[in-house]
LUMVEX-170888 format. One line per field, with one value per residue (C-alpha): residue number from 1; residue in one letter; x, y, z. Coordinates in Angstrom, 3 decimals. Layout:
REM residues N
drentor = c(NUM:...);
vextor = c(A:...);
X = c(X:...);
Y = c(Y:...);
Z = c(Z:...);
REM end
This chain:
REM residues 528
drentor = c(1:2:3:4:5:6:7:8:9:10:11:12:13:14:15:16:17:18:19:20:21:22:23:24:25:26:27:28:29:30:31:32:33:34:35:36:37:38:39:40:41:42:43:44:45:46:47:48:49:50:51:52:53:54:55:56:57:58:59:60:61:62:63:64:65:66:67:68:69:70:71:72:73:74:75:76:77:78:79:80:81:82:83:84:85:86:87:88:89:90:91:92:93:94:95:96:97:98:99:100:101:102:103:104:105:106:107:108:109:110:111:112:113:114:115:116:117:118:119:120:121:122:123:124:125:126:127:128:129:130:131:132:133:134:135:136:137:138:139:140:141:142:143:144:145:146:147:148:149:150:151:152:153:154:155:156:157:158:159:160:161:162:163:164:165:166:167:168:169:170:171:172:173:174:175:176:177:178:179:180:181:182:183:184:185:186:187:188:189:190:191:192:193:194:195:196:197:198:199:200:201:202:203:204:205:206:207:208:209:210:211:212:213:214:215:216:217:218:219:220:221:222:223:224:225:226:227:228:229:230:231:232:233:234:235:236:237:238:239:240:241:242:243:244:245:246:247:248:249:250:251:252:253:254:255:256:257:258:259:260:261:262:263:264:265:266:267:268:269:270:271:272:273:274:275:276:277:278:279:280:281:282:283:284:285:286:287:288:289:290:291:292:293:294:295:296:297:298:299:300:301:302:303:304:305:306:307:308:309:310:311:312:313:314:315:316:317:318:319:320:321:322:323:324:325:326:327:328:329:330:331:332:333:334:335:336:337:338:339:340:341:342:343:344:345:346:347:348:349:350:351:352:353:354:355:356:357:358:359:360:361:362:363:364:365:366:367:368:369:370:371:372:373:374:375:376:377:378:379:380:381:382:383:384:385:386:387:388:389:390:391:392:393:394:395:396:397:398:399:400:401:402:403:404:405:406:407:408:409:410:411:412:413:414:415:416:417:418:419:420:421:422:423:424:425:426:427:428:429:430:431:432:433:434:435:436:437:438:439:440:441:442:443:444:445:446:447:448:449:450:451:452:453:454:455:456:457:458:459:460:461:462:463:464:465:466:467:468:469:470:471:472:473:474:475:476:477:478:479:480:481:482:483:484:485:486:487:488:489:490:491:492:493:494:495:496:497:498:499:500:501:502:503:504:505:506:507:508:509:510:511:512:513:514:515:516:517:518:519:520:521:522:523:524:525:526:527:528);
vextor = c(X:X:X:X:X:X:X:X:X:X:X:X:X:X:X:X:X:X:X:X:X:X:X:X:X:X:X:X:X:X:X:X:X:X:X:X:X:X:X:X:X:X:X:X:X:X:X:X:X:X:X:X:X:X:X:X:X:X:X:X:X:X:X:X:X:X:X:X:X:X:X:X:X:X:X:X:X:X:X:X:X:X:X:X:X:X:X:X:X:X:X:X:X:X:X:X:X:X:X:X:X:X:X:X:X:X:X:X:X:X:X:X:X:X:X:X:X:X:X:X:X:X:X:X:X:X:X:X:X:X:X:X:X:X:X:X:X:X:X:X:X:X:X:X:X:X:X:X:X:X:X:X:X:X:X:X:X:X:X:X:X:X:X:X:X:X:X:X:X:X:X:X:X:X:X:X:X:X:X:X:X:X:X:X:X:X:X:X:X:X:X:X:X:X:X:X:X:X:X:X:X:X:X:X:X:X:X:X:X:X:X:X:X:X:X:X:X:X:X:X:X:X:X:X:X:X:X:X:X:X:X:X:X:X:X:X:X:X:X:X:X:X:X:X:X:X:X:X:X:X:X:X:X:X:X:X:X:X:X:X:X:X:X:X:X:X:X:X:X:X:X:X:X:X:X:X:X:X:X:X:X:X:X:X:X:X:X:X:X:X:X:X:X:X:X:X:X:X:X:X:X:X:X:X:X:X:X:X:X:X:X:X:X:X:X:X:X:X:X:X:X:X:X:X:X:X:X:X:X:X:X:X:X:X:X:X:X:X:X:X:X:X:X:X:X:X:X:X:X:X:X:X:X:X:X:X:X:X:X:X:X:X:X:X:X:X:X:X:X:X:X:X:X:X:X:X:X:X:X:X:X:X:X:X:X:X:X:X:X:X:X:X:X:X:X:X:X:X:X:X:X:X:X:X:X:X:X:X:X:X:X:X:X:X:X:X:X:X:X:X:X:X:X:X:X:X:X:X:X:X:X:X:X:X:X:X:X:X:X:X:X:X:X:X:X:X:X:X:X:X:X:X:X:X:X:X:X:X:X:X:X:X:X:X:X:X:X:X:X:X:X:X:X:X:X:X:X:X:X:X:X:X:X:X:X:X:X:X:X:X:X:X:X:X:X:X:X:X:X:X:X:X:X:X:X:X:X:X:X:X:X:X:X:X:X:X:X:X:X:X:X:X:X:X:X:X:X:X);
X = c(1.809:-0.632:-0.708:-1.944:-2.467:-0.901:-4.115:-4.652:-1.052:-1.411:-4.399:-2.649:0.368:-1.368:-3.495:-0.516:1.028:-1.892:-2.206:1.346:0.119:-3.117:-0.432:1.472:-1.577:-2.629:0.573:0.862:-2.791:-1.689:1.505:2.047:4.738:5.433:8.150:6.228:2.600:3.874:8.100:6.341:9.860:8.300:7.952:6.237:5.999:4.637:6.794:6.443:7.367:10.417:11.074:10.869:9.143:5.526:4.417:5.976:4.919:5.972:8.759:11.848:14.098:17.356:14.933:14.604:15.260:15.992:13.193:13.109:16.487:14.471:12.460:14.881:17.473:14.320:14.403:18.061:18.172:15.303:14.157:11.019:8.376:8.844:6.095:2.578:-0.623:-0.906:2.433:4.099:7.464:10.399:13.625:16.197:19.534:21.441:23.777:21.313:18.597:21.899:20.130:20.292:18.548:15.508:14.725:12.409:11.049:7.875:6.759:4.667:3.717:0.623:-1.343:-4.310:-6.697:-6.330:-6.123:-3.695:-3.465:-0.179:2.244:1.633:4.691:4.765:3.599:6.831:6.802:9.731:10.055:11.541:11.345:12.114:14.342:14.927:17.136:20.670:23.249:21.148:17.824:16.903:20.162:23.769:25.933:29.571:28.597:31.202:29.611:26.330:25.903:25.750:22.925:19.880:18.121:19.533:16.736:17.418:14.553:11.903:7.779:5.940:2.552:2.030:-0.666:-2.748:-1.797:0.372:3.553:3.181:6.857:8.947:6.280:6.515:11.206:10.670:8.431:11.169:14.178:12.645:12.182:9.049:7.133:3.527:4.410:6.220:4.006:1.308:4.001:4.482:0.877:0.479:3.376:0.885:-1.880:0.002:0.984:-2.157:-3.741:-1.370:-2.121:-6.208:-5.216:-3.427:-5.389:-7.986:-6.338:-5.447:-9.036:-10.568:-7.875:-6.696:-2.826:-1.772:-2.985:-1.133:2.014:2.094:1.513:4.308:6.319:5.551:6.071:8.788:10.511:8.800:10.531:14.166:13.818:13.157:16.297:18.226:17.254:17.921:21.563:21.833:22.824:25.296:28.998:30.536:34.212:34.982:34.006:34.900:34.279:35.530:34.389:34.707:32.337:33.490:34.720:33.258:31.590:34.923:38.067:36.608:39.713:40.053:38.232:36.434:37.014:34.081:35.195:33.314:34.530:31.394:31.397:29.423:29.937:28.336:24.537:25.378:26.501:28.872:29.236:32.602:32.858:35.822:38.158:36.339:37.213:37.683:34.724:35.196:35.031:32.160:28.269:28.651:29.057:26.159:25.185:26.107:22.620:22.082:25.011:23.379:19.888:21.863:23.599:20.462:18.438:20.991:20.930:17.289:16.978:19.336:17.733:14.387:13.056:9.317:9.644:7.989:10.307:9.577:11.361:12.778:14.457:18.114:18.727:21.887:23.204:26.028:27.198:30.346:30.583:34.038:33.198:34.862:34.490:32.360:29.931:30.280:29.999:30.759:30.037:30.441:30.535:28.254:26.121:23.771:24.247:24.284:22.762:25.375:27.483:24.852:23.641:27.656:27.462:24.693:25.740:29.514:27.190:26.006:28.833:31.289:28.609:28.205:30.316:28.251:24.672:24.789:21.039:20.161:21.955:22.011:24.793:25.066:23.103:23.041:23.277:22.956:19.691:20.790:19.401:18.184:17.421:15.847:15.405:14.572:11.740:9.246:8.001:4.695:3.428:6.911:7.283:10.370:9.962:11.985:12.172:13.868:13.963:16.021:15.919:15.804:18.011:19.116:19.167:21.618:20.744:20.673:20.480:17.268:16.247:17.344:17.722:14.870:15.018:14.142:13.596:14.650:17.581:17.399:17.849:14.659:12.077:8.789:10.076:8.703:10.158:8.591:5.504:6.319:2.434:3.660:6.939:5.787:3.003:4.614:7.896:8.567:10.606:9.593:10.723:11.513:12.745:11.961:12.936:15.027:18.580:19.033:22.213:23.451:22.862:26.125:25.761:25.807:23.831:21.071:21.211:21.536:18.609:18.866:18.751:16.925:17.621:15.614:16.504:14.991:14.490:14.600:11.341:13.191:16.324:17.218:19.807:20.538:21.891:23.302:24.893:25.324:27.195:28.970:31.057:34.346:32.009:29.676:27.193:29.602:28.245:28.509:29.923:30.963:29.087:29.904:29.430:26.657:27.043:28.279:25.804:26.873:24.794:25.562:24.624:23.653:24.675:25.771:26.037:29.146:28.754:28.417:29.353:29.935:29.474:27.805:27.822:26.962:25.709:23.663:24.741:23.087:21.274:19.200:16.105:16.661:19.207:19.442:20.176:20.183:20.665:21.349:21.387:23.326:22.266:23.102:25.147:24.883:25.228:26.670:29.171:27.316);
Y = c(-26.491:-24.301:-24.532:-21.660:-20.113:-17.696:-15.529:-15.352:-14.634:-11.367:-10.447:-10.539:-8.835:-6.173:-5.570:-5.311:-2.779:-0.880:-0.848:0.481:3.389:3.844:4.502:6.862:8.686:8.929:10.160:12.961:14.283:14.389:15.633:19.205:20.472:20.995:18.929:15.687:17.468:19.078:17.466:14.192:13.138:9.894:6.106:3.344:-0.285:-3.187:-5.988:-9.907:-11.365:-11.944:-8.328:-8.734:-6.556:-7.511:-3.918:-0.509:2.628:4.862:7.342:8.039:4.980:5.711:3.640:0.476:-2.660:0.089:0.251:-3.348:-3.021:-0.627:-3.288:-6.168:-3.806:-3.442:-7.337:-8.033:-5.824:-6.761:-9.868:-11.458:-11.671:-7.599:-7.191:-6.419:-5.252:-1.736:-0.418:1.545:2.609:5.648:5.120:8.081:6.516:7.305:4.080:1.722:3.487:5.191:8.321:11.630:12.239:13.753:10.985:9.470:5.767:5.425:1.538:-0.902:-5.008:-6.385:-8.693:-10.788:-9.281:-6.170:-7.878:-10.465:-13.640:-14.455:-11.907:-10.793:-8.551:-5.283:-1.243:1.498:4.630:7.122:11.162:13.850:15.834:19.611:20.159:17.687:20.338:20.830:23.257:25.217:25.380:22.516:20.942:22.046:22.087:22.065:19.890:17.884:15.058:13.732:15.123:18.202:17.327:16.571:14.159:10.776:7.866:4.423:2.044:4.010:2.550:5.966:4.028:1.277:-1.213:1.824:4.171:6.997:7.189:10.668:11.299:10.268:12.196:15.191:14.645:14.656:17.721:19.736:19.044:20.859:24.381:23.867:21.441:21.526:20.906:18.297:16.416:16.833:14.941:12.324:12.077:11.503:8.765:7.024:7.180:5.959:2.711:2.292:2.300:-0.010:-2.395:-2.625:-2.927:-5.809:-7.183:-6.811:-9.002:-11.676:-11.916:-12.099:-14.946:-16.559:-16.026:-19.254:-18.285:-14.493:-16.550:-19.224:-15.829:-14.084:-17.060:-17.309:-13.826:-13.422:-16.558:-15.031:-12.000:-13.852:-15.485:-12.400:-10.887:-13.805:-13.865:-10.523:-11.181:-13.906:-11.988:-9.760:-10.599:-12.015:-9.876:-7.106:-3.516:-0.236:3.406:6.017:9.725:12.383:14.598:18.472:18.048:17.148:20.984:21.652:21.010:22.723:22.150:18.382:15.941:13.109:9.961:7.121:4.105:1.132:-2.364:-4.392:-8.489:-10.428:-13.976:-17.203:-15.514:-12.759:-9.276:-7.856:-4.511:-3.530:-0.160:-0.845:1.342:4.636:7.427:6.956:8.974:12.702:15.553:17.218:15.343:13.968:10.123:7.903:4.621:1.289:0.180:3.759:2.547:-0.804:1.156:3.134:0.018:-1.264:1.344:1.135:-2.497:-2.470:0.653:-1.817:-5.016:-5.151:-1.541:-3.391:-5.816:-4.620:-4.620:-6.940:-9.501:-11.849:-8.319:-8.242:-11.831:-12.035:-8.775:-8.793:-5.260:-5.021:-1.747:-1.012:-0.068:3.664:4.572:7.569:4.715:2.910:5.645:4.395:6.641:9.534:10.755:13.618:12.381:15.368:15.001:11.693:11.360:13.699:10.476:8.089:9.578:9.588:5.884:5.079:6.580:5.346:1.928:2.943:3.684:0.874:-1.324:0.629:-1.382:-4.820:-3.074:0.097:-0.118:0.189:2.532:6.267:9.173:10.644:12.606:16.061:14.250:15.820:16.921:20.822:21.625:25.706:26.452:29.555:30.244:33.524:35.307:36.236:39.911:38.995:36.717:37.418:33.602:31.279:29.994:27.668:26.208:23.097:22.259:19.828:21.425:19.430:19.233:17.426:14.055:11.803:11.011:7.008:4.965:5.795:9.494:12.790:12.706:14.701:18.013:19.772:16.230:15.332:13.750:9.664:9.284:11.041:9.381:11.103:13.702:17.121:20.462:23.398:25.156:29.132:29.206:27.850:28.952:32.437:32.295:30.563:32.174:35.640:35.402:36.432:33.703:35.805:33.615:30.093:28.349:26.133:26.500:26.082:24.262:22.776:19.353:17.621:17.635:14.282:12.026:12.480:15.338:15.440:16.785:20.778:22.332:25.017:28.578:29.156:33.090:33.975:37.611:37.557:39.927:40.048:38.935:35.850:33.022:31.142:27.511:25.681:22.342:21.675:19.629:17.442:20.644:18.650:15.672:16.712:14.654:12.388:11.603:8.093:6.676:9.967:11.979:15.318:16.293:18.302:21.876:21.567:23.756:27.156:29.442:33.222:35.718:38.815:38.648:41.550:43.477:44.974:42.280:39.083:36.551:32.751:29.582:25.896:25.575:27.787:27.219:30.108:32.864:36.188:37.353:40.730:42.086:42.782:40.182:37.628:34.003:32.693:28.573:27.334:23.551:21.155:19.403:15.831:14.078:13.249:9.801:9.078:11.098:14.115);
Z = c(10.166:8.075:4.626:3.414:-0.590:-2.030:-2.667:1.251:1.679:-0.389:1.507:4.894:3.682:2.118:5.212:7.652:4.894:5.177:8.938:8.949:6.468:8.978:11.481:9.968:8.941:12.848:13.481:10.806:11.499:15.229:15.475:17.126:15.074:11.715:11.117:11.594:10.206:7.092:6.903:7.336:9.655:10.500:10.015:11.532:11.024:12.848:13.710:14.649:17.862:17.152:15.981:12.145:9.935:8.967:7.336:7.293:6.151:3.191:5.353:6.073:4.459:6.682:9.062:7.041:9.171:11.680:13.862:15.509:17.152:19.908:21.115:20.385:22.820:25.323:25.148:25.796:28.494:30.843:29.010:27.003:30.514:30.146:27.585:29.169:27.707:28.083:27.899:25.598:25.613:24.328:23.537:21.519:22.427:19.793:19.999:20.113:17.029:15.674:15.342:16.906:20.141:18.342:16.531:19.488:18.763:21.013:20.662:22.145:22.357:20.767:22.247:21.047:23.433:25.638:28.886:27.531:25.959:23.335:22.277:18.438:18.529:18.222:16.937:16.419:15.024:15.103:14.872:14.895:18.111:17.647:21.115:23.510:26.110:23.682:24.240:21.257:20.678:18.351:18.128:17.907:14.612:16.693:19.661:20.477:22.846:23.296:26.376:24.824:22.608:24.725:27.083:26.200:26.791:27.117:26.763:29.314:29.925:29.543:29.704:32.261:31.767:30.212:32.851:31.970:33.778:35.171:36.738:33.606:31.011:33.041:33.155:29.390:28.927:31.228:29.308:26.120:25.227:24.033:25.859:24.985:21.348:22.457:24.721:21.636:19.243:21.919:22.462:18.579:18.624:21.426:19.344:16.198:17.693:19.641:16.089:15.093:18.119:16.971:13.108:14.174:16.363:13.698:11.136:13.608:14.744:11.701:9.797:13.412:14.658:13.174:9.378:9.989:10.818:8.041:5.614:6.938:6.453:2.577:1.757:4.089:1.395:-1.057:-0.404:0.442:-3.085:-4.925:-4.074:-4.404:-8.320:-8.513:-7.116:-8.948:-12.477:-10.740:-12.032:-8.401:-7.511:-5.026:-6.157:-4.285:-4.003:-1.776:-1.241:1.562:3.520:3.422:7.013:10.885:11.661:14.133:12.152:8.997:7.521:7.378:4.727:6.085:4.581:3.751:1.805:0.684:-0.029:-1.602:-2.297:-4.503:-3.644:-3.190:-3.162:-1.131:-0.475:1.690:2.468:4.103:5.647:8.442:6.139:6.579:8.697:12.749:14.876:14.489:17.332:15.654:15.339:12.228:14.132:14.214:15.555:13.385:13.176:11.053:8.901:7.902:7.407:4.599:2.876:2.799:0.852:-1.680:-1.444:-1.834:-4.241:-6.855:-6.468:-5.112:-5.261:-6.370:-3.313:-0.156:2.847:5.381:7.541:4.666:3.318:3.430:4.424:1.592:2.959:5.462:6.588:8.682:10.711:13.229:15.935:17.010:13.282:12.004:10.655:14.571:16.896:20.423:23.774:24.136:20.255:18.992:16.245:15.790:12.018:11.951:8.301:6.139:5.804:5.226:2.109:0.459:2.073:-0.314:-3.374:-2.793:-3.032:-5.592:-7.397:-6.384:-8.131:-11.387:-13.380:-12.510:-13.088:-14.965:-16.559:-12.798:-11.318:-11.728:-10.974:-7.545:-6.265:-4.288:-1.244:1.932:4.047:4.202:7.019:7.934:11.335:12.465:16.114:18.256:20.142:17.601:17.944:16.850:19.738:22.226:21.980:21.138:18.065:16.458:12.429:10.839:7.274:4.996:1.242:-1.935:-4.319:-7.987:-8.399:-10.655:-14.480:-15.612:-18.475:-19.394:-18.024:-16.612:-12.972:-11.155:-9.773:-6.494:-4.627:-1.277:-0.882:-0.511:2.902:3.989:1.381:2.198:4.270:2.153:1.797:4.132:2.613:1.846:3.260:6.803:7.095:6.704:8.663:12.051:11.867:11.367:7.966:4.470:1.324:-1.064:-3.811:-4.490:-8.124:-9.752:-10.149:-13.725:-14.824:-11.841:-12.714:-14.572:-18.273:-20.004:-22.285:-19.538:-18.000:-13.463:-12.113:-10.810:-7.279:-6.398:-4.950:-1.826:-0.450:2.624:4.451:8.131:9.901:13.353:14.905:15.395:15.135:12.418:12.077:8.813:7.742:4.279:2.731:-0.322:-1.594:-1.956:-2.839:-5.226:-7.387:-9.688:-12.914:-14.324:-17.614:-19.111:-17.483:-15.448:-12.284:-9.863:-8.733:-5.268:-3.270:-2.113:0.830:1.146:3.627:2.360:-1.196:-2.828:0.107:1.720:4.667:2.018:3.411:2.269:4.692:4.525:8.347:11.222:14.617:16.350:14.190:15.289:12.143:12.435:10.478:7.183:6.738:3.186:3.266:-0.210:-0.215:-3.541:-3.127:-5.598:-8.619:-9.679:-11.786:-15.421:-17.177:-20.201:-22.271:-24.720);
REM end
């Protein structure tokens, strides 16, 4: 066994950190399309042999832990001889990542030398493809089954032994409306874990495989024993919080349930979320591996927000997911949306464990991704064209501070707001208003953080797609404090056609139309 000092075991861990941000930087300054190039809806890490996380890169945290069960599913299913230099591999099933189908994980192994020698593990990044061949251009808001929403990949080799697989790159470029754009994102995602394959490669040649192993294995414990002091001071009993999403995009009329059961006990959390709502109609489902990536940014974001992750993360957490719930989705659930219930999920953490920790945690937040999708022919080049963006919001006040306004919500991390610049510039639509909305965040001894008011005027005709949500949820303030403005979206305001919605799928909008999105604030803390 190695013995190796804690000095060198920062060095290491730092430089696989850093090769994951290398990564993500190829993949940004690559990427086709502006969601990945400007939205920044990415992540990457670089795992271990045995699929644990040795470095990942500032992103998206609804992928924490998240990433590795693509290649440990790649394993299970045709076994551990499958790995060969060379290869790299795509996989969007949406029950196995628990994402939608346009989250696409492209991955590879790592290998000491390019023609072979011992598995190192392996290089994964994940992003957001713009269409992968739904119903609707970019994705539906009232699908109703997965087939519906695009080509569905199970573990696939799109590169063999360095050798692009022709046949199966050329099936995926014809199930999308816009295939050049994709191919270049794909292309990027290649290039992003090929640059993770020579980072690594780099470290292990110049400190030898057997020194990279015994330094993941003390910051791994290092890691492990960090959290466990942190759990440590947390009063042990069974704490709970419940809230709804607005509804499932089909039945617009019916509340959907999420409830949380948490357990401190005996060194360790558990997270039970059996008691929430059964799978829906609409896309709101997603995958159970999705539902422990949430628990865990709340688990993290409470007791080890300082600690990087890495594979001796999460090793007191238990999460227990039914299967056939909204939180379990089994075959052949929609799960477009996937992420409107995993950012209640970790605020209801949040808040079930207020009362055991209330210098660390803060009110709810706004919440939800609120997504605005354009799509049409534009007039000015006769081509499709197609835009998706998530707007910020308010953020919940704690102990010590206002919340923050206009951020993105805390599922999607890095991911950034559209520029005015680029949206008007690649999509024929004008932004005509873009500020804060003052006083939406809840009053309180701190103050919630604000939305914003984002009005846009549409240059041609075109359809228009919305989900928003947390209206019959809004941002809850804490200890006395009050609550968010819930978000509201009008079409047309003021005119004779106004008209008031949070969801639409492929509504015909013409020239000269108004959307106005006012996204919610957070909560306060604290009574005045």
């Amino acid at each position: 066994m190695t013995v190796i000092d804690p000095v060198r075991t920062e060095i290491i861990r730092c430089a696989l950190a850093q090769a994951a941000e290398d990564m993500n930087t190829t993949l940004i300054r690559s990427a086709y399309t502006p969601t990945i190039y400007e939205g920044r809806d990415c992540a990457v890490a670089i795992l271990d042999r045995r699929h644990d996380v040795l470095g990942q890169s500032s992103g998206l945290p609804i992928f924490l832990g998240n990433l590795e069960e693509c290649t440990r599913d790649t394993e299970r299913r045709f076994g551990a001889g499958v790995w060969r230099p060379g290869d790299v591999w795509v996989l969007n099933d949406a029950y196995v990542a628990g994402a939608h189908l346009n989250d696409v994980t492209v991955f590879a192994p790592i290998f000491e030398r390019f023609d072979g020698g011992e598995l190192i593990g392996f290089a994964a990044s994940r992003a957001h493809w713009i269409d992968l061949g739904s119903k609707d251009p970019g994705g539906s808001m009232d699908s109703t089954s997965i087939y519906q929403e695009g080509l569905r990949l199970g573990a696939t080799k799109i590169v063999d032994a360095g050798v692009d697989v022709e046949p199966v790159i050329a099936l995926i470029a014809q199930n999308s409306r816009f295939p050049e754009p994709l191919l270049g994102d794909l292309r990027a995602q290649v290039a992003c874990v090929r640059t993770g394959i020579d980072r690594t490669r780099e470290i292990v040649s110049r400190w030898g495989l057997e020194t990279v192993h015994a330094a993941r294995d003390a910051y791994f414990a290092q890691t492990a024993a960090l959290e466990a002091e942190a759990l440590a001071v947390l009063p042990e009993g069974v704490y709970a919080a419940e809230g709804v999403l607005d509804n499932d995009g089909i039945d617009l009329d019916t509340p959907v349930p999420i409830r949380v059961r948490v357990e401190v006990r005996g060194g360790r959390i558990t997270i039970d979320l059996t008691d929430s709502a059964d799978q829906t109609l609409g896309p709101i489902n997603c995958g159970a591996s999705q539902a422990v990536a949430a628990c865990r940014v709340a688990y993290k974001a409470l007791l080890s927000p300082h600690v990087p992750l890495n594979g001796g993360s999460f090793r007191h957490l238990s999460v227990d997911v039914r299967p056939g719930s909204v939180l379990g989705a089994v075959e052949p659930a929609a799960v477009q949306y996937y992420y409107s219930h995993l950012g209640l999920l970790i605020d209801l953490v949040t808040r079930a464990l207020a009362p055991a920790m209330p210098s660390q945690v803060a009110a709810a937040s706004y919440g939800d991704s609120l997504i605005v999708q354009m799509s049409g022919v534009d007039p000015r080049t006769q081509r499709m064209f197609l835009s998706q963006e998530a707007t910020v919001g308010g953020w919940g006040a704690w102990e010590d501070g206002d919340g923050e306004s206009a951020l993105i919500n805390n599922v999607n991390g890095s991911l950034r707001d559209m520029p005015v610049e680029v949206l008007e510039t690649l999509f024929p639509l004008r932004v005509e208003t873009y500020r804060i909305r003052e006083d939406s965040g809840g009053a309180g001894r701190h103050r919630g953080g604000d939305g914003v008011v984002r009005e846009y005027v549409f240059e041609a005709d075109q359809h228009l797609s919305l989900w928003w949500e947390r209206s019959a949820t809004p941002a809850w303030g804490l200890f006395g404090g009050a609550d968010g403005a819930p978000p509201r979206v009008t079409l047309n305001p003021g005119r004779a056609d106004e008209r008031r919605m949070l969801k639409a799928n492929a509504l015909p909008v013409r020239r000269g139309d108004v959307l106005r999105c006012e996204s919610g604030g957070g909560g306060g803390y604290g009574a005045v």
